[in-house]
Kinemage of the C-alpha trace (Angstrom):
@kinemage 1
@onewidth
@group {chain A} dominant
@subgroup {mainchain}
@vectorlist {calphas} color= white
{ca unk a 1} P 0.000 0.000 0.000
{ca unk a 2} L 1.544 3.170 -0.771
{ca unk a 3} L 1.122 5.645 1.961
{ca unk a 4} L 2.016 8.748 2.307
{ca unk a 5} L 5.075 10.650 2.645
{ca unk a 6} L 4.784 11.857 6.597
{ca unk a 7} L 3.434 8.651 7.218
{ca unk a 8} L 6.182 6.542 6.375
{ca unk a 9} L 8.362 9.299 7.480
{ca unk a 10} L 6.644 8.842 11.000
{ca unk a 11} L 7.385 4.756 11.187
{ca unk a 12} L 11.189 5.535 10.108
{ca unk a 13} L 11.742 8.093 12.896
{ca unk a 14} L 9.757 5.955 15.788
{ca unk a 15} L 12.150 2.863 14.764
{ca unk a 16} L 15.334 5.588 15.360
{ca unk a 17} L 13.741 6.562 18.952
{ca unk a 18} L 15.944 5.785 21.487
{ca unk a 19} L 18.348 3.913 19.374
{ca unk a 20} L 21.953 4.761 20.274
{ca unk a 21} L 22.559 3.794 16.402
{ca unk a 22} L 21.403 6.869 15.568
{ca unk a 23} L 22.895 9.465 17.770
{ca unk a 24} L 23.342 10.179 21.512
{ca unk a 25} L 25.254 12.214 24.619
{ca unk a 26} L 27.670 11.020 26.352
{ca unk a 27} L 26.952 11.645 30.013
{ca unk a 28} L 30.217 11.262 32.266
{ca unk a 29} L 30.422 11.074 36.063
{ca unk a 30} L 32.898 13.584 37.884
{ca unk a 31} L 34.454 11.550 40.349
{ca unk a 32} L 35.099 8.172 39.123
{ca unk a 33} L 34.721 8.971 35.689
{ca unk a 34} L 32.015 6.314 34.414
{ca unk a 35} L 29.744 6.837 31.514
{ca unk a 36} L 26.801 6.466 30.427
{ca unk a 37} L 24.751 7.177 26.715
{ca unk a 38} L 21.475 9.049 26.657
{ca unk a 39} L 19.801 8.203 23.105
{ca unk a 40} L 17.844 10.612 20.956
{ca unk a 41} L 14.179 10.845 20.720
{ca unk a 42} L 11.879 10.993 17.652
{ca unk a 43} L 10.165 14.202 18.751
{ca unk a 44} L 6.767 12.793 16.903
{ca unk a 45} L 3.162 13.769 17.280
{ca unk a 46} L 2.161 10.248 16.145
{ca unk a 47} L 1.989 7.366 18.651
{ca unk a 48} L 5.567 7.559 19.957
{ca unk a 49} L 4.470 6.796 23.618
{ca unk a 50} L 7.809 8.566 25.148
{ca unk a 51} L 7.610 12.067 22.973
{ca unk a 52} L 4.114 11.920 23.595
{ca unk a 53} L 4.344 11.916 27.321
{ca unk a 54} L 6.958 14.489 27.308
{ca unk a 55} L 4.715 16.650 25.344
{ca unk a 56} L 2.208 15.807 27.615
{ca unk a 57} L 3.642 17.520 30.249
{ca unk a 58} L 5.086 20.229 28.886
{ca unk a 59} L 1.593 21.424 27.292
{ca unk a 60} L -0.045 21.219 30.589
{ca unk a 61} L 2.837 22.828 32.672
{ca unk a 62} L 2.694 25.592 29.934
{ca unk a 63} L -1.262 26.116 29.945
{ca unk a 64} L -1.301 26.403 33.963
{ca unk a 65} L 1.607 28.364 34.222
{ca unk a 66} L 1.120 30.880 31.361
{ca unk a 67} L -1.935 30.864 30.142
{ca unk a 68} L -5.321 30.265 32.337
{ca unk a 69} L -5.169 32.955 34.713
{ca unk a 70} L -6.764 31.934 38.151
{ca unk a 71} L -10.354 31.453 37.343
{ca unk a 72} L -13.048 28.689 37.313
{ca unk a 73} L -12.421 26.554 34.125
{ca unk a 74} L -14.830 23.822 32.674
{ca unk a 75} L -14.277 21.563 29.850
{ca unk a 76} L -16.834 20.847 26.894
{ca unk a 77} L -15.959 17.684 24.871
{ca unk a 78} L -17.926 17.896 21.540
{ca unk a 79} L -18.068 14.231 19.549
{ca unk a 80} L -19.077 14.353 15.802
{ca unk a 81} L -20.895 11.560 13.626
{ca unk a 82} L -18.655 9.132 11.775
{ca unk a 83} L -18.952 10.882 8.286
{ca unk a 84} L -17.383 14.427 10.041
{ca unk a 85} L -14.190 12.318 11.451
{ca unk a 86} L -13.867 10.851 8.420
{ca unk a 87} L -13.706 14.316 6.690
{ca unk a 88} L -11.604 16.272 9.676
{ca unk a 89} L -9.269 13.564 9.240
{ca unk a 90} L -8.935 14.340 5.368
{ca unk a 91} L -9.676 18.173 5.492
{ca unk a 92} L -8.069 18.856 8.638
{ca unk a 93} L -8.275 23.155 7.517
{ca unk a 94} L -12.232 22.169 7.610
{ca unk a 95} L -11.645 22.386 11.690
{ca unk a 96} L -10.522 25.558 11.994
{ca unk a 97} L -13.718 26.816 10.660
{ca unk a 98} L -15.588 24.217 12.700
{ca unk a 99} L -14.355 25.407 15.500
{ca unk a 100} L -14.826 28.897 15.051
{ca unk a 101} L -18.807 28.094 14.808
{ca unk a 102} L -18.087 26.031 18.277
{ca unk a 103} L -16.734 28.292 19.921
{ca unk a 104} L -18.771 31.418 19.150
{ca unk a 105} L -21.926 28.993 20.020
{ca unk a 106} L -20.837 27.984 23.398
{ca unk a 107} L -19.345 31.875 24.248
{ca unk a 108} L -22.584 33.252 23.413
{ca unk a 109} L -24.824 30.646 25.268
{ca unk a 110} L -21.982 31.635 28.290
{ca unk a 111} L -22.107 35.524 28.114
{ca unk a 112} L -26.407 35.837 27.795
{ca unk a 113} L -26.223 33.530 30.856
{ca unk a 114} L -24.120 36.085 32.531
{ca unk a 115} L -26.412 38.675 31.184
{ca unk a 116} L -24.111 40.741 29.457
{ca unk a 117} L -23.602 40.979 25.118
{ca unk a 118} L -20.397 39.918 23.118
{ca unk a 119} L -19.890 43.708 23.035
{ca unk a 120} L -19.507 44.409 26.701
{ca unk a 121} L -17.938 40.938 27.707
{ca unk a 122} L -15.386 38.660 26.293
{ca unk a 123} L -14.804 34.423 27.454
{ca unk a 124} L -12.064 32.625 26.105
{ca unk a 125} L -11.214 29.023 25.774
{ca unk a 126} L -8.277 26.257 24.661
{ca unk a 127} L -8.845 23.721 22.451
{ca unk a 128} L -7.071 20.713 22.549
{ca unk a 129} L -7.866 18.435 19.004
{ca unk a 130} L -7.742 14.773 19.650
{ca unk a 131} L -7.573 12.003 16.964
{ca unk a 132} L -8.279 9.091 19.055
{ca unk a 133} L -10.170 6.846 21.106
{ca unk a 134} L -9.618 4.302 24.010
{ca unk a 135} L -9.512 1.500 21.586
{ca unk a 136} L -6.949 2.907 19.242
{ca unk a 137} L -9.456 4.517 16.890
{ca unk a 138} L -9.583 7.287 14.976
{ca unk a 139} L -11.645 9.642 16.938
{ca unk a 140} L -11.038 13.473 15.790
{ca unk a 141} L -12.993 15.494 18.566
{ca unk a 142} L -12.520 18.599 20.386
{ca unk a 143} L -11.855 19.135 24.288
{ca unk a 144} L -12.077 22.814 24.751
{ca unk a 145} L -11.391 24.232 28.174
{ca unk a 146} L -13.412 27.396 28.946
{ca unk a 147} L -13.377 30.149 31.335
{ca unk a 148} L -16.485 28.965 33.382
{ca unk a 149} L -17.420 32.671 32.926
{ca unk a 150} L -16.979 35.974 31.506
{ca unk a 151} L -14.662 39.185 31.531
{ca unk a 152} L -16.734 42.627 31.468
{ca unk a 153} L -14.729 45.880 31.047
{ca unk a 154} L -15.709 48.466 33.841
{ca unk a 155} L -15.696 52.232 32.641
{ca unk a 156} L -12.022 52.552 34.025
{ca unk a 157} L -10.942 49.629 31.619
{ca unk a 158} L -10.197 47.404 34.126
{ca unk a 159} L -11.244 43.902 33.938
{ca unk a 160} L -13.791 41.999 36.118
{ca unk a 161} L -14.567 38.507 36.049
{ca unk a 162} L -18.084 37.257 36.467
{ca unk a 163} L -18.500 33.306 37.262
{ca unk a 164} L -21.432 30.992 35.504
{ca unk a 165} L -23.455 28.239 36.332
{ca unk a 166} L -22.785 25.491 35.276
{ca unk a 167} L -25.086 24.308 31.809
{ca unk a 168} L -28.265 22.314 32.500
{ca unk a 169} L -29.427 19.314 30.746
{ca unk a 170} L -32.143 21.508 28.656
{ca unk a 171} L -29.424 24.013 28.214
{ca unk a 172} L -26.920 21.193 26.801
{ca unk a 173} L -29.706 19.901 24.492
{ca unk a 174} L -30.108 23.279 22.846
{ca unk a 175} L -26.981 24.281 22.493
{ca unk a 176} L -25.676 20.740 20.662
{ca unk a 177} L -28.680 20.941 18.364
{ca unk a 178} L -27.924 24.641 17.604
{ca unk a 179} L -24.290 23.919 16.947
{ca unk a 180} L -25.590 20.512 14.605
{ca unk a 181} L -27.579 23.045 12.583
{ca unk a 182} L -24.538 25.505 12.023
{ca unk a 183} L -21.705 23.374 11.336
{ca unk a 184} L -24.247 21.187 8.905
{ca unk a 185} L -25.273 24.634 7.356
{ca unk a 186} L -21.559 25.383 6.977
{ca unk a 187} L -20.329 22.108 5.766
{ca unk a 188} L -23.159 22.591 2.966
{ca unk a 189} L -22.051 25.939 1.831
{ca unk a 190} L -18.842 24.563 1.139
{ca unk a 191} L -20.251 21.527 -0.982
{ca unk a 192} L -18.924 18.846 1.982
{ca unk a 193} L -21.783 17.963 2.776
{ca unk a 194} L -25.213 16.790 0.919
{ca unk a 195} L -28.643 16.201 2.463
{ca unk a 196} L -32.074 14.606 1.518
{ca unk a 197} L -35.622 14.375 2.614
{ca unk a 198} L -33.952 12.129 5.899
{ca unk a 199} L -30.244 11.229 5.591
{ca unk a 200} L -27.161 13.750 5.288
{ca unk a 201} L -24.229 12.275 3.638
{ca unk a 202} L -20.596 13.560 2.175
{ca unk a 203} L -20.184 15.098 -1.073
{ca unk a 204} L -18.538 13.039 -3.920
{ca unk a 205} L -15.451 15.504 -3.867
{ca unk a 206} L -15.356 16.342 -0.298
{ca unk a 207} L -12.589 13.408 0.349
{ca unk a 208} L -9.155 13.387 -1.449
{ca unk a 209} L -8.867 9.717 -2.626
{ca unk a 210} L -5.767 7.555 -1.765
{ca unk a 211} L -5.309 4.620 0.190
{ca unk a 212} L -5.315 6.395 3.344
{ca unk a 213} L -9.056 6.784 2.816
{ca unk a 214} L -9.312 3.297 3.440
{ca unk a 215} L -7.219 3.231 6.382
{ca unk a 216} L -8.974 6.503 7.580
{ca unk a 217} L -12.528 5.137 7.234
{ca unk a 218} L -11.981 1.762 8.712
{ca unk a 219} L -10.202 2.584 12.198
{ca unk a 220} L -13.365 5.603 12.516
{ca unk a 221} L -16.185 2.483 12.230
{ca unk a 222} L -13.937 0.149 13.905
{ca unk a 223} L -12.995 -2.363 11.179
{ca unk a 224} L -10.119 -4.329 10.056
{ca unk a 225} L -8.499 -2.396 7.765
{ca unk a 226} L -6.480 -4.692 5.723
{ca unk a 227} L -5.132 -8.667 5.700
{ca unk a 228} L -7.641 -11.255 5.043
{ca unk a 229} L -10.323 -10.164 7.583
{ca unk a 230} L -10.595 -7.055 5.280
{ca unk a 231} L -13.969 -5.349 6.323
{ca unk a 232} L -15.020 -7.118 9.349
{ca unk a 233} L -15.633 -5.873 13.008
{ca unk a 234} L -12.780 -5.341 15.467
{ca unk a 235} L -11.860 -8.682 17.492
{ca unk a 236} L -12.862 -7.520 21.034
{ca unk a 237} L -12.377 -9.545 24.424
{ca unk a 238} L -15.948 -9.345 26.441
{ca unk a 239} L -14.339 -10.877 30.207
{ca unk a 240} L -17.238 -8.426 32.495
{ca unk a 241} L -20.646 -8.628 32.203
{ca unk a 242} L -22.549 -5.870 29.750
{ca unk a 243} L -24.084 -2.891 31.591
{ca unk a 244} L -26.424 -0.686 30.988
{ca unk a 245} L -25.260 2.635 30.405
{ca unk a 246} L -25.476 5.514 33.633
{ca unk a 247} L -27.615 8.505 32.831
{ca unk a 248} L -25.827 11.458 32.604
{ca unk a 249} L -27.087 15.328 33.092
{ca unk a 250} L -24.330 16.948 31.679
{ca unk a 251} L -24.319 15.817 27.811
{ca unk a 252} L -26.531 17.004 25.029
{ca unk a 253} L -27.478 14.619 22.247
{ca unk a 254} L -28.229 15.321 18.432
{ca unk a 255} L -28.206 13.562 15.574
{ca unk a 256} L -24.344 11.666 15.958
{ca unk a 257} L -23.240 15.011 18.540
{ca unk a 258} L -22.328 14.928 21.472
{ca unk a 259} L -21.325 17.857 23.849
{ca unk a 260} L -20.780 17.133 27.334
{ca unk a 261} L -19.773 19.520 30.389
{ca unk a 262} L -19.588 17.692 32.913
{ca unk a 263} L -16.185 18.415 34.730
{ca unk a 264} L -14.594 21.646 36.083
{ca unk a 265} L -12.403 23.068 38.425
{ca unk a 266} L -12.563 25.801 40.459
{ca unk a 267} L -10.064 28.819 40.655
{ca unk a 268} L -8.175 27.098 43.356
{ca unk a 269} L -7.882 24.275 42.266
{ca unk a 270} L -4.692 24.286 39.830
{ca unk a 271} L -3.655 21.037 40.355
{ca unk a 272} L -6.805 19.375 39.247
{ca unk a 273} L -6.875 21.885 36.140
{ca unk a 274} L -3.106 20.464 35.461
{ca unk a 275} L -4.339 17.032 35.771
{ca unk a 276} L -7.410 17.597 33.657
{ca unk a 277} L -4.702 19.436 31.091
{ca unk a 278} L -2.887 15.999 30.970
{ca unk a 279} L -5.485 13.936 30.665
{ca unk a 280} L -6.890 16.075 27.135
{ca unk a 281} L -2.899 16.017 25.702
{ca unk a 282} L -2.429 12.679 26.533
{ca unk a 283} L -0.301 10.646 23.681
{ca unk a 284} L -2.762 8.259 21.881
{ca unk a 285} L -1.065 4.677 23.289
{ca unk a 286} L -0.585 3.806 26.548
{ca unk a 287} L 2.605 1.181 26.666
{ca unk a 288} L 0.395 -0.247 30.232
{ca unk a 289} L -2.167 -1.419 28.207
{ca unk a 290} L -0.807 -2.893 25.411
{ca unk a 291} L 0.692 -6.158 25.520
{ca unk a 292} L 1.635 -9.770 22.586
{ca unk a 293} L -0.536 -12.980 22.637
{ca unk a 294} L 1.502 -16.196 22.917
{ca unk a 295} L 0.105 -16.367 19.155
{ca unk a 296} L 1.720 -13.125 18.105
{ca unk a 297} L -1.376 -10.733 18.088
{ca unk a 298} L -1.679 -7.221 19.393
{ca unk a 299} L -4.009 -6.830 22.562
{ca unk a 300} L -4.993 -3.425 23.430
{ca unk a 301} L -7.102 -3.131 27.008
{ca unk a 302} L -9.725 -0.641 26.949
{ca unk a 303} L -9.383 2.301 29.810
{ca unk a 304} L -12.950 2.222 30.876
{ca unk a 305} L -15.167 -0.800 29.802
{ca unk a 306} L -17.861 -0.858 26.753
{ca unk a 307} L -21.422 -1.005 28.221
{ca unk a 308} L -21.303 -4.803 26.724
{ca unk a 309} L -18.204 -5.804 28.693
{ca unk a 310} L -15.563 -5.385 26.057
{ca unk a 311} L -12.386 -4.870 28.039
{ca unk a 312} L -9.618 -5.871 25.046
{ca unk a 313} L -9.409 -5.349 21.645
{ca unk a 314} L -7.260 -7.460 18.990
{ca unk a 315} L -5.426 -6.650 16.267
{ca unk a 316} L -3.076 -8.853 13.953
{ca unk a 317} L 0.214 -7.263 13.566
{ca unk a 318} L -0.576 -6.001 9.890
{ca unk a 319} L -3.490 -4.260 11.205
{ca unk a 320} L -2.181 -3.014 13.919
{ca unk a 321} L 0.461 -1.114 12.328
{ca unk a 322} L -2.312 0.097 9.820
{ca unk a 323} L -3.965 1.434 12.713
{ca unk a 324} L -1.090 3.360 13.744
{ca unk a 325} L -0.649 4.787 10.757
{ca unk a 326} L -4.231 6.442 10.700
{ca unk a 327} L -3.060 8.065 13.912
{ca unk a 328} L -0.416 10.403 11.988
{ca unk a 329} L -1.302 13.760 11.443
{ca unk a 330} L -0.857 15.442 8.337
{ca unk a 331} L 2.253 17.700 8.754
{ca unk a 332} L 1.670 21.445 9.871
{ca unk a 333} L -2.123 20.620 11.461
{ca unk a 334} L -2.384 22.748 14.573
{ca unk a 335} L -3.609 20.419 17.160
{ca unk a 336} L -4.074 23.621 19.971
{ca unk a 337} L -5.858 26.229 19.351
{ca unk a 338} L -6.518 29.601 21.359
{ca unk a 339} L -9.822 31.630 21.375
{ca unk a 340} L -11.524 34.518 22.533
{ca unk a 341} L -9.015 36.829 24.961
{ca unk a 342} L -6.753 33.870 24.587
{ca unk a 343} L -6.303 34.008 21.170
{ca unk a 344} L -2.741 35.397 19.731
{ca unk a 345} L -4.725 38.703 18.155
{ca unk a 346} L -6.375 39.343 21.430
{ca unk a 347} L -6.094 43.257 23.399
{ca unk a 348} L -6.574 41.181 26.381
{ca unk a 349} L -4.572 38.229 25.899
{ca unk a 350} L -1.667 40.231 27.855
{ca unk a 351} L -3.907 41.366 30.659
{ca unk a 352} L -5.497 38.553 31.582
{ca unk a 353} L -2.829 35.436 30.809
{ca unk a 354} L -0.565 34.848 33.820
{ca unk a 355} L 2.513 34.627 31.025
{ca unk a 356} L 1.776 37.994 30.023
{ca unk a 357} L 1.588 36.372 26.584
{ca unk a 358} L 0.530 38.848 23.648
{ca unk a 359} L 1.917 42.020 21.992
{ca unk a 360} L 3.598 44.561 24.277
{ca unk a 361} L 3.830 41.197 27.480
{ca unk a 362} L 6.227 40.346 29.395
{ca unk a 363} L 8.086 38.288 26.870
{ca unk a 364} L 8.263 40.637 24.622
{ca unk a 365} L 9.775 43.293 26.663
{ca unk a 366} L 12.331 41.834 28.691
{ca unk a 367} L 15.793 42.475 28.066
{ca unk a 368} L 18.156 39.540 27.271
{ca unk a 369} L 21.755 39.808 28.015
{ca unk a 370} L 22.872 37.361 25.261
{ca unk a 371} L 21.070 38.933 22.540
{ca unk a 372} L 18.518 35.871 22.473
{ca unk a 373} L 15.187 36.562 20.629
{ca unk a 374} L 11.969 36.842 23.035
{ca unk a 375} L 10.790 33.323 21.697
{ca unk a 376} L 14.206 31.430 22.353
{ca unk a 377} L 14.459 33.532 26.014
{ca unk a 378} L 10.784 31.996 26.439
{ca unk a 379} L 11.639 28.786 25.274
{ca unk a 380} L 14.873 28.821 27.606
{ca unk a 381} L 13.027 29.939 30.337
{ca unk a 382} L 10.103 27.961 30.379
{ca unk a 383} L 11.507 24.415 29.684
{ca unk a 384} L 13.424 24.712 33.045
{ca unk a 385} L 10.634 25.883 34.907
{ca unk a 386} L 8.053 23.507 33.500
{ca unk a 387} L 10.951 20.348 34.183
{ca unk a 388} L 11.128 21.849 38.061
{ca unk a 389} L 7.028 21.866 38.272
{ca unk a 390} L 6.496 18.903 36.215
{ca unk a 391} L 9.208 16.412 37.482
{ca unk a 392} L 10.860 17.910 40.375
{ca unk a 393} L 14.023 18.546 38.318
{ca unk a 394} L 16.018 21.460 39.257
{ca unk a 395} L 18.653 22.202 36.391
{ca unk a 396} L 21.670 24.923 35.948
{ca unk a 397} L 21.177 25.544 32.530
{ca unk a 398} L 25.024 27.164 32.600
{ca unk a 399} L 27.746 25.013 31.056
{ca unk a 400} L 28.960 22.263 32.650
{ca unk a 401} L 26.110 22.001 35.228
{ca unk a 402} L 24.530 19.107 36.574
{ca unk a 403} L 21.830 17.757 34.110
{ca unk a 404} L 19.048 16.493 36.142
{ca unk a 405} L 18.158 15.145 39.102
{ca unk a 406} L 14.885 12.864 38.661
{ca unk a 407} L 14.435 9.539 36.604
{ca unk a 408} L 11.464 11.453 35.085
{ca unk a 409} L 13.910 14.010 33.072
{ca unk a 410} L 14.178 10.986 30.494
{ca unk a 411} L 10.517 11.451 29.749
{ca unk a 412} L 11.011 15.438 29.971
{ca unk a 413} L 13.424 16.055 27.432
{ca unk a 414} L 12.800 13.036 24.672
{ca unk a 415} L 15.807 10.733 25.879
{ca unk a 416} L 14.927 6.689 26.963
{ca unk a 417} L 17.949 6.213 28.807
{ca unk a 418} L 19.491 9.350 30.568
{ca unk a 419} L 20.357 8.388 33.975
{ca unk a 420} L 19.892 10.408 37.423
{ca unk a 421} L 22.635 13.260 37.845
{ca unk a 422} L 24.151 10.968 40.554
{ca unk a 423} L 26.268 8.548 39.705
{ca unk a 424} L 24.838 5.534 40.546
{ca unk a 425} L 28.627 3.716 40.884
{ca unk a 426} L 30.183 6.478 43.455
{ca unk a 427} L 27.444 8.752 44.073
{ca unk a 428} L 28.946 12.132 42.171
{ca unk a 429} L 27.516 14.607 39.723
{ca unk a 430} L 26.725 13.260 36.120
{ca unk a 431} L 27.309 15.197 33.360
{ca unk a 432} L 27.173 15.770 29.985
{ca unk a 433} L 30.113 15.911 27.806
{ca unk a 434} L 29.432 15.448 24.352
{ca unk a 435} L 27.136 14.804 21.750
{ca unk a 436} L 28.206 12.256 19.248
{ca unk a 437} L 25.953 12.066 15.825
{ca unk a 438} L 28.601 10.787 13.089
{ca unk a 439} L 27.910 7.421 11.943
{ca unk a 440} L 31.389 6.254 12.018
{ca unk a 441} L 32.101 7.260 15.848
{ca unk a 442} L 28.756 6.290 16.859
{ca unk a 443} L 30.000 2.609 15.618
{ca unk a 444} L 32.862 2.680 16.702
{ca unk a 445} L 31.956 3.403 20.156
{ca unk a 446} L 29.103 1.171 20.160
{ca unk a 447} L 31.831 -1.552 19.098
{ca unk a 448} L 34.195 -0.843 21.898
{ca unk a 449} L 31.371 -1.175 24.643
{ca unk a 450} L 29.756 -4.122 22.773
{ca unk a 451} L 33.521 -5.431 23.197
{ca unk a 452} L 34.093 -5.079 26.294
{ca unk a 453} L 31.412 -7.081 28.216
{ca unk a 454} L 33.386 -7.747 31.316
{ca unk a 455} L 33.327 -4.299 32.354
{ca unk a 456} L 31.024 -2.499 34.987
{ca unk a 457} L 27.515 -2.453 34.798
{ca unk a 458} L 27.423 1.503 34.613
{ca unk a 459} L 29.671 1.202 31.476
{ca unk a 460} L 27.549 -1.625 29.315
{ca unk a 461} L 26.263 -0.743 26.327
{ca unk a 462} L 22.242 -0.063 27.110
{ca unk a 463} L 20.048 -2.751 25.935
{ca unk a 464} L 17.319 -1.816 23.050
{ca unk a 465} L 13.513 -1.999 23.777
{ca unk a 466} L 12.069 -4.648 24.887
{ca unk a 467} L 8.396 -5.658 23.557
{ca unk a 468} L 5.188 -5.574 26.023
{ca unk a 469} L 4.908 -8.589 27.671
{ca unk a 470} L 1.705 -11.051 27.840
{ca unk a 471} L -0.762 -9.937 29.600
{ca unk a 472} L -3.681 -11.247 32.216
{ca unk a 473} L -5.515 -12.830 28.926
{ca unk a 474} L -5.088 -15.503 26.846
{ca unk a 475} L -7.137 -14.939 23.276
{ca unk a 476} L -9.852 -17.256 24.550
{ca unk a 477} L -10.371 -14.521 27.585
């Protein structure tokens, strides 16, 4: 099948991830002089478990630290119908129009609940785009954190924020049907989308055809993509009994929508807001759950049970990798977007972000000794503080300086095998002294430790990945 370019691109990189083939630092102890070889990381938005949990992280260390200022936040999760995933995942510059009409729906329901108009009050929200579900599906849908409220401007142009109830059921109801109206209105003005007397359906043109189409399509309905089983349903492991499913207040229903608004934090509550920031940037595979059959398969265990007591899904290895590769993103899609008096154009964005983020902030304006721009003296800044909040990693970011001093700084900065700043052999400071990237030293190197198996632990070569390991279930549950 011939896939596209990114695509492969993606499954080339992964297989270089924490490879000391392909590049690494040499991290050397101060005292007795052992050392040890931090490999490089893929950096990849795909399904690379380790960059995705660093990015994981860093996202929601950036969000609470710079952008959400300390106000009640709520999050609304809209789902869309199969036949919109399928076309997101094609037309991925279709969403940014999407969620224009989302967001202007859901602000406007917010500020005539606070009694004000959009010309005396402003809300603003963060979208984070995700492209998949607990079963390794594609599932594009939309987690937007709001500002459970609105800003009004007092005659003195200060600011002054003014909390909201939370939505009601009816509320909910209105406002999904109201937004399934819009975006279908939309989608039709721009000959996506076609209806009839009963059914609404894609346009003929509305997809590009290729064979990621197919892939596209059949991890969306949950089908086997390709091998022999071409077509069919998912293999699934049923090992609880089925359920029926808990009524919930706090999600509207329409026509394949969903919005739901059920969770929130208050302005105190930061930590739960950085925990509810995680859980939305999440990477799309969780190395926990996944695990081989004796037979070779791929089992994948669901996070929360199906109402039927499906706890496991199956995949043969061919399919598997067929449903990784529906995961990829197109290069240059935008998978967080700002809104509102967080967006970049924003006259408020600067007042009201904690960051100062905006034209004429804090970043901007500082002075930098070394003649760094504001984004690299952000970037600079920032990564340290996020590792400190994050991890509990203090580092000097002078020359020479200790590198870390938590196990978790491996997940932090992309690297699988960077070990603690002390040395585990004497106990002194670790650090790093070079960073080798030529094919013919990296060998070379690799050959001498390969070589030289009768030396120290702390000076082995590190062994490569490992696969998951069976799990609690055979294939016959």
């Amino acid at each position: 099948m011939d896939l596209p370019g990114y695509v492969g691109q993606e499954f080339e990189e992964y297989l270089k991830c924490g490879r000391l083939e392909h590049g690494f630092l040499r991290v050397r102890c101060d005292s007795c002089h052992a050392e040890h070889l931090a490999a490089f990381s893929c950096k990849k938005r795909g399904f690379c478990p380790s960059c995705g949990a660093r990015r994981m992280a860093e996202s929601a260390a950036l969000l609470v630290d710079e952008v959400f200022p300390e106000q009640p936040v709520r999050q609304w999760v809209l789902s869309v119908p199969f036949p919109l995933r399928i076309l997101f995942a094609s037309r991925p510059e279709v969403i940014g129009h999407v969620l224009g009409i989302v967001y202007r729906c859901i602000a406007t329901h917010l500020i005539k609940k606070a009694g004000f108009s959009r010309k005396t009050s402003q809300t603003g929200a963060v979208t984070l785009i995700q492209r998949f579900g607990s079963a390794l599906n594609l599932n594009v849908h939309f987690h937007m954190l709001f500002l459970d409220g609105v800003y009004v401007e007092r005659s003195d142009g200060s600011l002054r924020f003014r909390w909201v109830k939370a939505p009601t059921s009816a509320e909910l109801a209105r406002l999904t049907q109201n937004l399934a109206r819009r975006i279908g209105r939309f989608l039709e003005r721009q000959d996506l989308l076609e209806r009839d007397a009963e059914n609404s359906y894609l346009a003929g043109d509305a997809l590009e055809a290729g064979p990621m189409e197919q892939l596209l399509g059949s991890s969306i309905t949950y089908r086997i993509a390709v091998g022999p089983q071409q077509g069919r349903k998912v293999f699934t492991l049923q090992t609880l009994p089925a359920c029926e499913e808990p009524f919930d207040a706090a999600v509207g229903k329409v026509a394949g929508f969903s919005l739901h608004a059920g969770v929130a934090a208050r302005a105190d509550q930061r930590q739960k807001l950085e925990r509810l920031c995680r859980y939305i940037s999440r990477p799309a595979i969780s190395e926990k759950r996944l695990s081989l059959t004796p037979n070779g398969n791929v089992r994948y265990q669901l996070k929360t049970p199906y109402r039927d007591g499906t706890t496991h899904v199956m995949f043969e290895p061919l399919d598997f990798i067929a449903r990784l590769a529906a995961l990829v993103p197109k290069p240059r899609v935008n998978l967080t977007r700002f809104h509102g008096v967080f967006a970049p154009n924003s006259e408020h964005r600067t007042r009201v972000t904690p960051g100062k983020r905006g034209k004429g902030g804090r970043h901007a304006t500082t002075a930098d000794p070394e003649g760094r721009t504001a984004a690299e003296r952000r970037a600079a800044m920032t990564w340290a503080q996020r590792l400190k909040r994050v991890f509990g990693i203090d580092i000097d970011k002078s020359a020479g300086q200790p590198i870390c001093t938590a196990v978790g700084y491996r997940e932090a900065v992309g690297h699988r095998d960077v070990p603690d700043e002390t040395c585990p052999t004497c106990g002194g400071a670790m650090r790093i002294i070079a960073c080798i990237e030529d094919p013919e030293i990296i060998e070379k190197i690799l050959a001498h430790l390969d070589a030289h198996v009768t030396e120290p632990e702390a000076t082995r070569r590190p062994p490569c990945r490992a696969p998951p390991q069976r799990g609690l279930f055979d294939e016959t549950g």
